[in-house]
C-alpha positions as CSV (number, residue, x, y, z in Angstrom):
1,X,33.5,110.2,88.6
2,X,32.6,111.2,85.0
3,X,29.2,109.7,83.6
4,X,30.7,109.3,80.3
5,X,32.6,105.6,79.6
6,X,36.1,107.3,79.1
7,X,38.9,104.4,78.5
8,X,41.0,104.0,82.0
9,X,44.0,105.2,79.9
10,X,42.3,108.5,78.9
11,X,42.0,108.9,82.8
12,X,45.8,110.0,83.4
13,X,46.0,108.5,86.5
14,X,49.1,106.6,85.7
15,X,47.6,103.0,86.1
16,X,47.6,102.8,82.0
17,X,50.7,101.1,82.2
18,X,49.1,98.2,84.0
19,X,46.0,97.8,81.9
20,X,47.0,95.6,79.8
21,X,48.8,93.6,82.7
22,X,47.6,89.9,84.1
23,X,45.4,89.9,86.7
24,X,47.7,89.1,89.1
25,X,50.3,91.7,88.2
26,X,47.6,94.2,88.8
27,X,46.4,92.6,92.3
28,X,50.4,92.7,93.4
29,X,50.6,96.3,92.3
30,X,47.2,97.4,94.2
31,X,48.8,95.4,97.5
32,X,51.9,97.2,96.8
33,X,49.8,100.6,96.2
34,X,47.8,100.4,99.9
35,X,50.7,97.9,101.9
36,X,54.2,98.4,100.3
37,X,56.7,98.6,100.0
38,X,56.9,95.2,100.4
39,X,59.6,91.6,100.1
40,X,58.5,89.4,97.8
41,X,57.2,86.7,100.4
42,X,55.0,89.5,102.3
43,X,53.4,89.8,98.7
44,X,52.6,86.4,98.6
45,X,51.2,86.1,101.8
46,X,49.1,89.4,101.5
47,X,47.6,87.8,97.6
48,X,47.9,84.7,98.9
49,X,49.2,83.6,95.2
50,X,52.0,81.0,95.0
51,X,55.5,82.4,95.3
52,X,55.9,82.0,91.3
53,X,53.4,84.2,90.5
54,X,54.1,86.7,92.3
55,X,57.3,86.6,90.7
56,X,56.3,86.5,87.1
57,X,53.9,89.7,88.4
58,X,57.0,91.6,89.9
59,X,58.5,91.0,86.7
60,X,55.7,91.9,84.2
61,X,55.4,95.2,86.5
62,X,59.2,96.1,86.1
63,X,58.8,95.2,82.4
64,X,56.6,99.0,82.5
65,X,58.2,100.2,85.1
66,X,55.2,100.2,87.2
67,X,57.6,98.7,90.6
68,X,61.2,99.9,91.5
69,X,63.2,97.3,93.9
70,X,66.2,97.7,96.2
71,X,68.0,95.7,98.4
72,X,66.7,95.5,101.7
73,X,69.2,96.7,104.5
74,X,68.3,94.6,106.8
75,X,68.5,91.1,104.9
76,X,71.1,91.7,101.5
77,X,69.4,88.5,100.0
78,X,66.0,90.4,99.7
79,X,64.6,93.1,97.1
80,X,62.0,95.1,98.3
81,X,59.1,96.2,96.1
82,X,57.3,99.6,95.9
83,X,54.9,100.7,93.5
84,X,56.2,103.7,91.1
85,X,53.3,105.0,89.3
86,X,52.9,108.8,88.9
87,X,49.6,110.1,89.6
88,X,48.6,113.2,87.5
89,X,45.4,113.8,88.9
């Protein structure tokens, strides 16, 4: 760890994108970054934030292309999230 104050985005770790990002959008992506890939309900219940939220945070995160979904083969009418940040380090 450096001893100066460097900005996070001066880090290079690839979290910049999220930053700027509601707190929830970055609590689903650190859930997604230690449990995914995840469904959108297993998201919930690991935050424990409503359903909607969860949601809007999936969506902010796709926005910078900080999450990539698919369908899940077991269940067509699900998306699975995983967390798609490159890490330069």
């Amino acid at each position: 760890m450096s001893t100066t104050c460097e900005p996070e985005s001066d880090r290079g770790d690839g979290w910049e994108s999220v930053r700027d990002l509601p707190p929830s959008a970055k609590l689903v992506a650190k859930v997604l970054e230690y449990d995914g890939p995840l469904t959108q309900r297993e998201i919930a219940e690991a935050t424990l934030l409503p359903t909607r939220t969860v949601r809007y945070a999936l969506t902010r995160l796709e926005t910078v292309d900080a999450v990539a979904s698919r369908v899940s083969f077991t269940d067509a009418r699900k998306r699975i999230y995983s967390l798609e940040l490159s890490d330069n380090q």
